[in-house]
C-alpha positions as CSV (number, residue, x, y, z in Angstrom):
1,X,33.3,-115.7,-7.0
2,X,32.4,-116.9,-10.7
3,X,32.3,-114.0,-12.5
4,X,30.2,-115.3,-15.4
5,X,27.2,-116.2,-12.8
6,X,27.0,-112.0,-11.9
7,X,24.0,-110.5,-13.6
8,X,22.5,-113.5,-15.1
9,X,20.4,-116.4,-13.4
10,X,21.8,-119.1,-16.4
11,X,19.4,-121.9,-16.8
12,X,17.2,-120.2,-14.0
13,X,15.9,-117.7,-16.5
14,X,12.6,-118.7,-17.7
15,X,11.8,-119.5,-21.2
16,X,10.0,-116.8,-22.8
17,X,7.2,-117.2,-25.0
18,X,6.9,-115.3,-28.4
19,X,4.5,-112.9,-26.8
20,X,6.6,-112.2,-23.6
21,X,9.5,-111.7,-26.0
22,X,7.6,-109.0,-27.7
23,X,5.9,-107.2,-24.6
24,X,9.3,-106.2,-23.2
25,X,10.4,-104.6,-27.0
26,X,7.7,-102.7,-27.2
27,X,9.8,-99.8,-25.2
28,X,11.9,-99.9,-28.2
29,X,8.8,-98.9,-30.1
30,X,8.6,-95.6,-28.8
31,X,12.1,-95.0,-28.2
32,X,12.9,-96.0,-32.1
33,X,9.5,-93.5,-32.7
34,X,11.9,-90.7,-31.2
35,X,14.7,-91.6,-33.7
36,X,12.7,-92.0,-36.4
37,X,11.1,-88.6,-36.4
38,X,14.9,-87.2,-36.1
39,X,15.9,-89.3,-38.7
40,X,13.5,-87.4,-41.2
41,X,12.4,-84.2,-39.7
42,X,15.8,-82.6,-38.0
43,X,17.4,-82.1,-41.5
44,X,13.8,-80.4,-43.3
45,X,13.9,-78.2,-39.5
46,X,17.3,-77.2,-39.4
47,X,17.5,-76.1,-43.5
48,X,13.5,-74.3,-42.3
49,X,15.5,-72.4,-39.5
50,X,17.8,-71.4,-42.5
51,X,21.2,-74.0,-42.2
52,X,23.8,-74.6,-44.9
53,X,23.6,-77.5,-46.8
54,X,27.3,-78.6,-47.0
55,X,27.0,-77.8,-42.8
56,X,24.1,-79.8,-42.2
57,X,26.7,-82.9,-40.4
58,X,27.7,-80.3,-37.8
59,X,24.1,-79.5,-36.5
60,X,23.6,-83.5,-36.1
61,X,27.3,-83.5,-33.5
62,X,24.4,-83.7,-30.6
63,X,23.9,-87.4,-30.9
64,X,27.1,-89.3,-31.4
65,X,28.7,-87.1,-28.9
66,X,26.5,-87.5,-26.6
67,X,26.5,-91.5,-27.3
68,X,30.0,-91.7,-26.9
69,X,29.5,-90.0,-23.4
70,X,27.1,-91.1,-21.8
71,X,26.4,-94.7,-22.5
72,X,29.3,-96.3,-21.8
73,X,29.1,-94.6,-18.2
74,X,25.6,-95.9,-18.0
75,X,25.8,-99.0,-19.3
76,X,28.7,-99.3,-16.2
77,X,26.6,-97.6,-14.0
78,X,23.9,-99.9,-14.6
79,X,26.0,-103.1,-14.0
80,X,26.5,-101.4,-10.7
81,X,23.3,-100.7,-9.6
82,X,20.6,-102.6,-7.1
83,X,17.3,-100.8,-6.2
84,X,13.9,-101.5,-5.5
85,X,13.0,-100.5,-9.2
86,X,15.3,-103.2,-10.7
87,X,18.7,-103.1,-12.0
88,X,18.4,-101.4,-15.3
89,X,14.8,-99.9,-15.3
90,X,15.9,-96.9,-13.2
91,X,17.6,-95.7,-16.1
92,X,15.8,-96.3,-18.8
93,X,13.0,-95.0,-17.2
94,X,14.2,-91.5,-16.4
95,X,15.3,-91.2,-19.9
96,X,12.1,-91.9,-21.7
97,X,11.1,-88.9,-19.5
98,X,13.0,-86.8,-20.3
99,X,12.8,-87.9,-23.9
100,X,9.7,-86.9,-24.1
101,X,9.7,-83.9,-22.6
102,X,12.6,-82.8,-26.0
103,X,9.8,-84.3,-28.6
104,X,7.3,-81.7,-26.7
105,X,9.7,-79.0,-27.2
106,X,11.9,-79.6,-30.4
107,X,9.6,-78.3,-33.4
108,X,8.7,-74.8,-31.6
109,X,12.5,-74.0,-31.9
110,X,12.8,-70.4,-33.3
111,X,16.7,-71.0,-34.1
112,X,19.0,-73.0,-34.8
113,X,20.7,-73.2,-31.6
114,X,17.8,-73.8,-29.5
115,X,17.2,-76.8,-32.0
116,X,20.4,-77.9,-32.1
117,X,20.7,-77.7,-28.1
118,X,17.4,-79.3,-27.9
119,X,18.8,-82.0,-30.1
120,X,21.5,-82.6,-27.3
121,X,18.8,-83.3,-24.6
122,X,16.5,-85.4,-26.5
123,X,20.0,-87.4,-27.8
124,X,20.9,-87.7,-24.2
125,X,18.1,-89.0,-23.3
126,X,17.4,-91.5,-25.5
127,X,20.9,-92.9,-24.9
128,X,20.5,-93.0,-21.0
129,X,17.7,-95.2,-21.9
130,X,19.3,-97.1,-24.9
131,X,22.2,-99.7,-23.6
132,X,19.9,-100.2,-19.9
133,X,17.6,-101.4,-22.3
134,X,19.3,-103.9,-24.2
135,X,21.3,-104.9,-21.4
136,X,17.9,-105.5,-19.6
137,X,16.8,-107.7,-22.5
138,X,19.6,-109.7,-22.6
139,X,19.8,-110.3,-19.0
140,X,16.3,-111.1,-19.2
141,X,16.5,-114.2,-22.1
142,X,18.3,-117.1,-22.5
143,X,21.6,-117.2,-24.7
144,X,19.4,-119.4,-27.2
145,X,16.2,-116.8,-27.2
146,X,18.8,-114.3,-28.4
147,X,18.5,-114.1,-31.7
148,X,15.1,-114.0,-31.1
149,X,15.3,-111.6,-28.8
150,X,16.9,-108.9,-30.4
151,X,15.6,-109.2,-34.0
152,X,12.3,-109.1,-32.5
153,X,13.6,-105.3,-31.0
154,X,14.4,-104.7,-34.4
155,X,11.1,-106.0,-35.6
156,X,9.8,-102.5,-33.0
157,X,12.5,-100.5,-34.3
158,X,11.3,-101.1,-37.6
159,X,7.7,-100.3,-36.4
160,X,8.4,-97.3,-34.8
161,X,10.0,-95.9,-37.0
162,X,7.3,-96.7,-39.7
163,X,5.5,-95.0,-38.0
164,X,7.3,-91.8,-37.5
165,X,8.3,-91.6,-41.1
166,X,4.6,-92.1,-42.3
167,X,2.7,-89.7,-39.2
168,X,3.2,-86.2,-41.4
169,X,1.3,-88.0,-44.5
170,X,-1.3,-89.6,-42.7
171,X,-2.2,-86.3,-40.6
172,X,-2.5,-84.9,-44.5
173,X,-4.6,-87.5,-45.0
174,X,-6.5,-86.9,-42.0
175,X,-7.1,-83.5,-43.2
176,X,-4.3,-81.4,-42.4
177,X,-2.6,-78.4,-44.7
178,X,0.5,-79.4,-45.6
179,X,1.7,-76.3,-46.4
180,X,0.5,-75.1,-43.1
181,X,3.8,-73.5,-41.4
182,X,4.5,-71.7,-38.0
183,X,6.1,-68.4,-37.4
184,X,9.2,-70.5,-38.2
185,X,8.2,-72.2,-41.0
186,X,7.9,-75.6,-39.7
187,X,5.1,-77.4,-40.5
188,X,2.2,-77.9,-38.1
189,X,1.8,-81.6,-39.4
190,X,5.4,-81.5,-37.8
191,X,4.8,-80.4,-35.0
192,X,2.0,-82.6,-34.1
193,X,4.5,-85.6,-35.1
194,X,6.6,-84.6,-32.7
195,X,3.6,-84.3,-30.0
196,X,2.2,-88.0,-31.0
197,X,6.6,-89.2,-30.7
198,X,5.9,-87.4,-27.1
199,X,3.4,-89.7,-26.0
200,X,4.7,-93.2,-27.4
201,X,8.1,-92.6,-26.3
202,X,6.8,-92.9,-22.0
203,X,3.7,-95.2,-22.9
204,X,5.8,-97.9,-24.3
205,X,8.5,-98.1,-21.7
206,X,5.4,-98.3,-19.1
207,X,4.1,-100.9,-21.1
208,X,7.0,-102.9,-21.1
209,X,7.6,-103.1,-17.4
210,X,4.3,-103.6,-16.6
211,X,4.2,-106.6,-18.6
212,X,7.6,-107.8,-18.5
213,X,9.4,-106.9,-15.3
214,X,13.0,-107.1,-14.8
215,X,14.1,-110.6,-12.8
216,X,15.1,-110.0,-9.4
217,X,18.6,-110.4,-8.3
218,X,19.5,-112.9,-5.7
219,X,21.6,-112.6,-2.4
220,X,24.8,-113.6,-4.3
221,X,24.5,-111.0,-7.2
222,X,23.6,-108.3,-4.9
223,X,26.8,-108.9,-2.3
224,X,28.9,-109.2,-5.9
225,X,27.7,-105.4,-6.7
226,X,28.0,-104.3,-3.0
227,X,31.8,-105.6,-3.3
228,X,32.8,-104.4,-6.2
229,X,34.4,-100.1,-5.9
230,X,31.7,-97.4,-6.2
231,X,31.9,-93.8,-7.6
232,X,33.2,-92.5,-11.1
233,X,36.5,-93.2,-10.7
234,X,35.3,-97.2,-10.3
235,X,33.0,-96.4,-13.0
236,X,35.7,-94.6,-15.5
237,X,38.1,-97.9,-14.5
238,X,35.6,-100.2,-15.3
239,X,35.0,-98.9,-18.9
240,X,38.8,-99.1,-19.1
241,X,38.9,-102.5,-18.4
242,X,36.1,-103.8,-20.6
243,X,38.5,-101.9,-23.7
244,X,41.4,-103.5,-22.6
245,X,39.7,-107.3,-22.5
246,X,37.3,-106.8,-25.4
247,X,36.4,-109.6,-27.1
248,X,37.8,-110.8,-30.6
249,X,34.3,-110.7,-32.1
250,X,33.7,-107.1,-30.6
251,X,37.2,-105.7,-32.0
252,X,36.0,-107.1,-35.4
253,X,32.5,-105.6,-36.0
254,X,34.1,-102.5,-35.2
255,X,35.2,-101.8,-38.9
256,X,31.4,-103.1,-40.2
257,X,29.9,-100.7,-38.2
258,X,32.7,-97.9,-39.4
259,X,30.9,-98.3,-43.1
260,X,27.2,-99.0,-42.5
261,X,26.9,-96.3,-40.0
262,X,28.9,-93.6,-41.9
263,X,26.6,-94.8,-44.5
264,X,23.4,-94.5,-43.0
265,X,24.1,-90.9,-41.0
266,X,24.6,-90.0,-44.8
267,X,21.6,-91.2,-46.3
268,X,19.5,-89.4,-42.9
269,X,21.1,-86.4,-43.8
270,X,21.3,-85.9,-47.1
271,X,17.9,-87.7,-48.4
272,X,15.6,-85.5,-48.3
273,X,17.9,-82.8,-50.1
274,X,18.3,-85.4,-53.1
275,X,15.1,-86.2,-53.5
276,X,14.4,-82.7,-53.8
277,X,16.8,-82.6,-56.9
278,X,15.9,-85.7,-58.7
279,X,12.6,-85.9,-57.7
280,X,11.0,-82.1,-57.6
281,X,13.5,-79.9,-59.1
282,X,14.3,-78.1,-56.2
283,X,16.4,-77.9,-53.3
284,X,14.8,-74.3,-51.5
285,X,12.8,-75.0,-48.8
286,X,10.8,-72.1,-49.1
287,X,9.4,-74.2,-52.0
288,X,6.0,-76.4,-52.0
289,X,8.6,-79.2,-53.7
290,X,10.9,-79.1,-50.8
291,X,7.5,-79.5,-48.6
292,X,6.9,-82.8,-51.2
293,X,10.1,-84.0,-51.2
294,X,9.7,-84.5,-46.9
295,X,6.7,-86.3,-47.7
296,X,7.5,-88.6,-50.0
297,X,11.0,-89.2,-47.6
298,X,8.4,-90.0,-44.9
299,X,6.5,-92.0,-47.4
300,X,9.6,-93.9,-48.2
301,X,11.0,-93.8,-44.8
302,X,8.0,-95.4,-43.4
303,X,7.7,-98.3,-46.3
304,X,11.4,-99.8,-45.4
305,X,10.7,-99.6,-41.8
306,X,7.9,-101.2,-42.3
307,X,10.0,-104.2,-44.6
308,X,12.7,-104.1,-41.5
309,X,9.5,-104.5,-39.2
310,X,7.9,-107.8,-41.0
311,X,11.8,-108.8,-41.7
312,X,13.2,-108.8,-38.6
313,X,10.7,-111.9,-38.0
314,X,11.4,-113.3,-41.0
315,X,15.3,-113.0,-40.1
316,X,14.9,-115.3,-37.2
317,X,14.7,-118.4,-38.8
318,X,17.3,-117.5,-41.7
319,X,19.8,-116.6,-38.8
320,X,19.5,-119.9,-37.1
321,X,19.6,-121.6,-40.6
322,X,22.7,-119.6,-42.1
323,X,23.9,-117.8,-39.0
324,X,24.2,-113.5,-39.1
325,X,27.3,-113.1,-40.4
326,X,25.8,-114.4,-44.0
327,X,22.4,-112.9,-43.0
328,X,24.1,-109.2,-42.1
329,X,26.3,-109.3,-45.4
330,X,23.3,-110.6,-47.9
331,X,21.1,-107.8,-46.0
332,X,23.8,-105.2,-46.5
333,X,24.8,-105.5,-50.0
334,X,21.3,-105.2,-51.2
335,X,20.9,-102.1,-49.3
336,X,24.4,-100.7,-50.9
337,X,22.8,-101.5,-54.3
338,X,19.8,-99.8,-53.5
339,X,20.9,-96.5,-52.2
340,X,23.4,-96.7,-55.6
341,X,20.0,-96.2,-57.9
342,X,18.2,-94.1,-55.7
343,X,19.6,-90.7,-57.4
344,X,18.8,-92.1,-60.8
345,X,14.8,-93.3,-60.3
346,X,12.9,-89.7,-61.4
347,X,9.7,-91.3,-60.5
348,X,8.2,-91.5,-56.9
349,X,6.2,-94.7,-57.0
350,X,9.7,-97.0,-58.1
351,X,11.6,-95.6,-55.5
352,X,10.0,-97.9,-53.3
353,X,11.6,-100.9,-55.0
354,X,15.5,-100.1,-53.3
355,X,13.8,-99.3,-50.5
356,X,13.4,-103.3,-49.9
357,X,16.8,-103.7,-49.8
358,X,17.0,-100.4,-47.6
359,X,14.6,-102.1,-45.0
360,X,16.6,-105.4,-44.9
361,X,19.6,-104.0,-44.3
362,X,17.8,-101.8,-41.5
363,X,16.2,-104.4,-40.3
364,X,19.8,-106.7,-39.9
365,X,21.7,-103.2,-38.6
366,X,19.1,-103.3,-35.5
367,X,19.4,-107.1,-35.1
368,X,22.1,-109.3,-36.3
369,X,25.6,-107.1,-34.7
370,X,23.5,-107.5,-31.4
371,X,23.3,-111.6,-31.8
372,X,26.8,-112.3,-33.2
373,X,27.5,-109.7,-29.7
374,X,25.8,-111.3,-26.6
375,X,27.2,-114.2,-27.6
376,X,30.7,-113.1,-27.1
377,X,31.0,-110.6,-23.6
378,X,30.9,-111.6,-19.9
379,X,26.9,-112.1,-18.6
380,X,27.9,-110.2,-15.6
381,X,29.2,-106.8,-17.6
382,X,26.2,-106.7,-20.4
383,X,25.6,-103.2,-19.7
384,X,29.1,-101.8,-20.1
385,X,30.0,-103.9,-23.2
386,X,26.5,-102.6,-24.8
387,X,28.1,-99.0,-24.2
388,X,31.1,-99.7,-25.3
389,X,29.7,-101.4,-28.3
390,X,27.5,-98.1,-28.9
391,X,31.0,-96.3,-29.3
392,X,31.3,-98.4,-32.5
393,X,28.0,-96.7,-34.2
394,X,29.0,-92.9,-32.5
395,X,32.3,-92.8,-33.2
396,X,31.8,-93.2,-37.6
397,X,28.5,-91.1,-36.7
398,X,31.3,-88.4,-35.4
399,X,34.1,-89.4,-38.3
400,X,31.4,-88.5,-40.5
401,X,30.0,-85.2,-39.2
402,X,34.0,-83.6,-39.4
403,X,34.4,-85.6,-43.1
404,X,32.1,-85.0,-45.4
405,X,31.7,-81.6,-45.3
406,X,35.3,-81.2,-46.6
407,X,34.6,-83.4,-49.1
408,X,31.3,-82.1,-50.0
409,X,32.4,-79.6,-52.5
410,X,35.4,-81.1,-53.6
411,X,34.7,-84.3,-54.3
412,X,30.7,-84.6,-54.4
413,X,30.3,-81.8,-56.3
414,X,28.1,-80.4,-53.8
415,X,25.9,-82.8,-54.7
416,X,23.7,-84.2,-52.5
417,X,22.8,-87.1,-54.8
418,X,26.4,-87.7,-54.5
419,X,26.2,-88.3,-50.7
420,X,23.4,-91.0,-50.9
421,X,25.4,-92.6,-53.6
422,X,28.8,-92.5,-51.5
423,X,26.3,-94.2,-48.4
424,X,26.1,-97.1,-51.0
425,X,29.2,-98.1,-51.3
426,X,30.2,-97.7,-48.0
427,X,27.3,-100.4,-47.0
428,X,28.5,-102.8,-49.4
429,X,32.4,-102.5,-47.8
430,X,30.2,-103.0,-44.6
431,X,29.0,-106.2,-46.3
432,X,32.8,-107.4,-47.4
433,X,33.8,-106.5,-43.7
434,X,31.8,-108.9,-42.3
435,X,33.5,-111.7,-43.7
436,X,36.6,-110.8,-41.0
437,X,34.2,-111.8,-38.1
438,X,34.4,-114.8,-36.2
439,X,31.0,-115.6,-34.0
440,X,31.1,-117.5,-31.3
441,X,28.0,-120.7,-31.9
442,X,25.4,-120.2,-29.8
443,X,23.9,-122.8,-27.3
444,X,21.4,-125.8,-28.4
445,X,20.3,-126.2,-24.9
446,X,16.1,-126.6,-24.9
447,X,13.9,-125.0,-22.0
């Protein structure tokens, strides 16, 4: 049996038009809604519910942990898998369920355990439905729809998250009291964020399989996966395997992701606390300027999504022009500058300047790793390589979280300006790092 044939039809697969392309990302819209409202609320909650500063890292353990878990085994899993639903949707269907089900319950925690353990559900979930997801995608496009592919997920990453960042200031718009706080002093603009991420995060996924269902497996595909060894111990030795005969170009993205993600767990948990300082003054969030200093991250937050929204199109044909190795590094040094000034600008309206460099780099981060990727790993074991490949953003994510906060103090001053400087330099040795890679060229075949 030819190996490479498993899980993907080759020149069977139907060319997809821009709007096809699109239809099955907009899942990632709702799931990248979800991350973006933990990107800038869990911090403001758990300091709200009364956290240390220097132990912040440790309350955000729920995620890579659970990353480093979980989606490797069902990324495997899904490689496995035939059912009437499809091969991959089973998965990332459940998860978006569950998903939202956390967002309904996370900002009515009264502690910070049941946040943090809520965190560990709500990070579970998402990654159940993470790796199905781009293993569905690339299963579902050509190797030369790729690039378009996956920067167009970045493009509803970047929207999603826009989105998220921006909800708390346009609900103060809309006409609700900022300083409007629960028992547990969370604010109920908040909590209705939270309630809005519930919605998206289950309506998008529908969306996306009504629209762009996954392609059915033939009779050759299906007798492969009835073949192959079932149960955990198959799936455990699978994972194994796909370690042992990684590709080249996998082994050397490993060390760019160990800087940009370090980097950017850094800049989610620390920016809000620095704007605080150089912004307002302040770093107690009992304090109106605390309140301010979560709006203007959201403010922020939502203006270099929206740049990595309207970039990741612009990305596409700069990628097949230069290729993303150039593309990543270019994006990622700007970025590295950017968060370098942030701690110095003392005025709210230029702080969107960096952020354009911010929502490059977010925008390539989402995107470009995922093209010089599919173009590397066995069609048949997508979904297993995309969790393994995951392990490479937990795994700095983890590094980072048992790090920093012995260096806080000693060597950042217990500064948290000092952190979002540290996440620029780190993204510009990202940018250096990439250099190392070798891509494999992608196809030139027309539909």
């Amino acid at each position: 049996m030819n190996h490479a044939a498993i899980g993907s039809t080759g020149n069977k697969k139907p060319w997809l038009s821009f709007w096809q392309i699109l239809n099955m990302n907009i899942g990632f819209f709702g799931l990248q809604f979800s991350f973006g409202l933990q990107q800038s609320s869990m911090s403001p909650i758990y300091k709200y519910l009364g956290a240390d500063e220097a132990s912040l890292p440790y309350l955000w353990l729920a995620g890579p942990v659970t990353g480093l878990i979980v989606q490797p085994i069902i990324g495997a899993m899904s490689d496995r898998t035939v059912s009437r639903w499809g091969r991959r949707t089973p998965y990332f269907l459940i998860g978006a369920l569950i998903c939202s089900l956390g967002l309904l319950i996370m900002p009515f925690s009264s502690s910070l355990w049941m946040a943090a353990s809520i965190l560990w559900i709500l990070d579970a979930a998402n990654n159940v439905t993470m790796e199905p997801y781009r293993a569905y995608v690339s299963d579902r496009l050509r190797s030369e729809q790729h690039a378009a592919g996956f920067l167009t997920q970045s493009a509803c990453t970047g929207l999603g998250q826009t989105l998220a960042y921006l909800t708390p200031s346009l609900l103060v718009a809309f006409g609700m009291n900022s300083n409007a706080v629960n028992t547990n002093h969370i604010p109920y603009i908040v909590i209705t964020a939270f309630m809005i991420g519930a919605v998206f995060s289950i309506t998008s996924i529908l969306w996306s399989l009504k629209t762009t269902p996954e392609l059915p497996m033939d009779a050759e595909q299906i007798a492969e996966i009835a073949s192959q060894p079932s149960g955990w111990q198959a799936t455990v030795s699978d994972i194994v395997q796909a370690v042992k005969e990684m590709p080249l170009t996998m082994k050397q993205l490993a060390l760019v992701k160990l800087f940009q993600w370090y980097a950017m767990f850094c800049y989610w948990q620390y920016i809000v606390l620095s704007l605080g300082r150089s912004i307002f003054g302040t770093d107690d969030p009992a304090t109106d300027g605390f309140r301010d200093a979560g709006l203007l991250n959201g403010q922020i937050g939502a203006f270099y999504n929206f740049v990595a929204f309207i970039a990741a199109f612009a990305l596409v044909p700069f990628v097949r022009r230069f290729g993303p190795k150039i593309t990543h590094a270019i994006c990622l040094s700007l970025a590295g500058i950017a968060m370098l000034s942030l701690p110095d600008i003392h005025t709210p309206a230029v702080l969107f300047l960096p952020m354009i460099g911010v929502g490059l780099a977010w925008a390539s981060i989402m995107g470009n790793p995922y093209v010089m990727l599919a173009g590397c790993i066995p069609a048949h074991r997508t979904g297993v390589y995309m969790g393994i490949f995951n392990m490479f953003i937990v795994i700095p994510m983890i590094i980072q979280i048992f790090t920093l906060p012995l260096i806080y103090h000693r060597w950042l001053n217990g500064n948290p300006e000092n952190v979002i400087r540290l996440a620029g330099v780190l993204l510009i040795c990202a940018a250096a790092a990439v250099s190392i890679v070798k891509v494999a060229q992608p196809s030139k075949k027309t539909p």
